[in-house]
N, C-alpha and C positions, 0 to 999 in steps of 0.2 A: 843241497844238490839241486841243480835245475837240468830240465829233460827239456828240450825243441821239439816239436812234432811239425814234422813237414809234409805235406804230399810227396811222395818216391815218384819221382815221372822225367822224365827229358824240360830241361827249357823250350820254350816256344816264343818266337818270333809275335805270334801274336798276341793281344792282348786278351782275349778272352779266346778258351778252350774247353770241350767236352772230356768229361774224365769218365774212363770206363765203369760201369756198373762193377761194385765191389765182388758182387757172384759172380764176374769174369773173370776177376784173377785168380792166378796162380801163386801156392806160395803165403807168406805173411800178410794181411790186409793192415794197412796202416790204422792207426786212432780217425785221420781226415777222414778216408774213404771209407771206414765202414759210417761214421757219424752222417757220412754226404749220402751212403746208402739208404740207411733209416730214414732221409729226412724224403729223400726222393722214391724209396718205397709206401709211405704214408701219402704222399701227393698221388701218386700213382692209383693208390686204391681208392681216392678220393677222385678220381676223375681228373685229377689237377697233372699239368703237363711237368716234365721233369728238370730240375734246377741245372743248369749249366756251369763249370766251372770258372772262373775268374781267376787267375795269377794276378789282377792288380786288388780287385776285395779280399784275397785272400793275406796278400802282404799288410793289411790294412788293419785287418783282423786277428791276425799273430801280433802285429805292432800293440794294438791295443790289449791283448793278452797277455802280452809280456809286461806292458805297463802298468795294467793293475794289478799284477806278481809282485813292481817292486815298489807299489804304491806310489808309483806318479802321478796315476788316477785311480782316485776312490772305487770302487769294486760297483759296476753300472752302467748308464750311458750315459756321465758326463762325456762331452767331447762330440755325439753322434753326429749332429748338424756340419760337424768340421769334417769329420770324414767322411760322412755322407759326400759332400761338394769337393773335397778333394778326389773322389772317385771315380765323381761323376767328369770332371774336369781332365784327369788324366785320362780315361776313356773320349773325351771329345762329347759326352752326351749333354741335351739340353739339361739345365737347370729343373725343367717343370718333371721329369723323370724321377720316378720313384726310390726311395732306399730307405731301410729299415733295420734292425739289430737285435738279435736275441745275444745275453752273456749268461753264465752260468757259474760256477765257483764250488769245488767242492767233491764234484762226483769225479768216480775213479774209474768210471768207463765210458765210452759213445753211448754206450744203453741206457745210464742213469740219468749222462746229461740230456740225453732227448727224452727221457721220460719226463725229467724234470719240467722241460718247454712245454711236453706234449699237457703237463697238469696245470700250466701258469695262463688262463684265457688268451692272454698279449701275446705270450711268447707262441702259443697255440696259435691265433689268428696270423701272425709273419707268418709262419710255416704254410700254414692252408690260405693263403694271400695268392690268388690265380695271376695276380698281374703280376709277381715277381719272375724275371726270364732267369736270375744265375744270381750267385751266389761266392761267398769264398769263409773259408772254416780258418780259426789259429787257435791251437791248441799250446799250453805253455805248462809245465809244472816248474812250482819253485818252492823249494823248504817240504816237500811233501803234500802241498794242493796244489790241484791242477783248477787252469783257469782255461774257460770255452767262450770265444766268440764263434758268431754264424751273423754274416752280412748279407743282405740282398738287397738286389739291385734289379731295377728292368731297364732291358736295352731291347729298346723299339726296334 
């Protein structure tokens, strides 16, 4: 069985958008947004300003989620340099712009995978990385494990 996890939101015209704080809604909170919660409540308490959503790291991120689901790529950040510059290129941003990648593999909720991050020094440091502006979450289950990327980007 495989499961999509998508952000629930309206398309937008632009390429980068803010996504409501997860305690705003009403209703079902998705796997993204509560995961985009935790990570921007953590920044929050940290003084650190709050991650903005992305629809193009976000497609970026699912892509690569779904791929090492079906072992196109090894379970990690083989590939990152390509998506990185692919990101940064469909947004129009210079090359010297930041981007960065936590994955995860394994856990069965937004709680475990950022706990996870939150114990790995690397994966810890993206997170509390003050230069990052935004971000995009893909979430994928397949056969039973669920696969977690979290991409950031800064857009000057």
């Amino acid at each position: 069985m495989e499961r999509h996890v998508y952000v629930d939101r309206a398309p937008s015209d632009a390429s980068t958008q803010d996504v409501k704080d997860p305690g705003e809604e009403k209703g079902e909170i998705t796997e993204t947004l509560e995961l985009l919660g935790l990570v921007n409540d953590h920044r929050e308490k940290m003084g650190l300003g709050r991650l903005k959503y992305s629809d193009v790291v976000e497609l970026t991120a699912q892509n690569h989620s779904i791929r090492m689901s079906k072992r196109y790529f090894p379970f990690g950040h083989m590939g990152s340099t390509l998506r990185c510059r692919s990101i940064l290129q469909t947004l129009g941003i210079d090359k010297g712009s930041l981007c960065g990648e936590n994955v995860a593999m394994g856990q069965e909720s937004p709680e475990e995978a950022f706990e996870a991050w939150m114990n790995s020094p690397e994966h810890r440091e993206a997170i509390e990385d003050d230069r990052y502006t935004h971000t995009g979450l893909g979430i994928y289950e397949n056969r039973g494990t669920i696969y977690w990327t979290q991409i950031f980007i800064r857009i000057n």
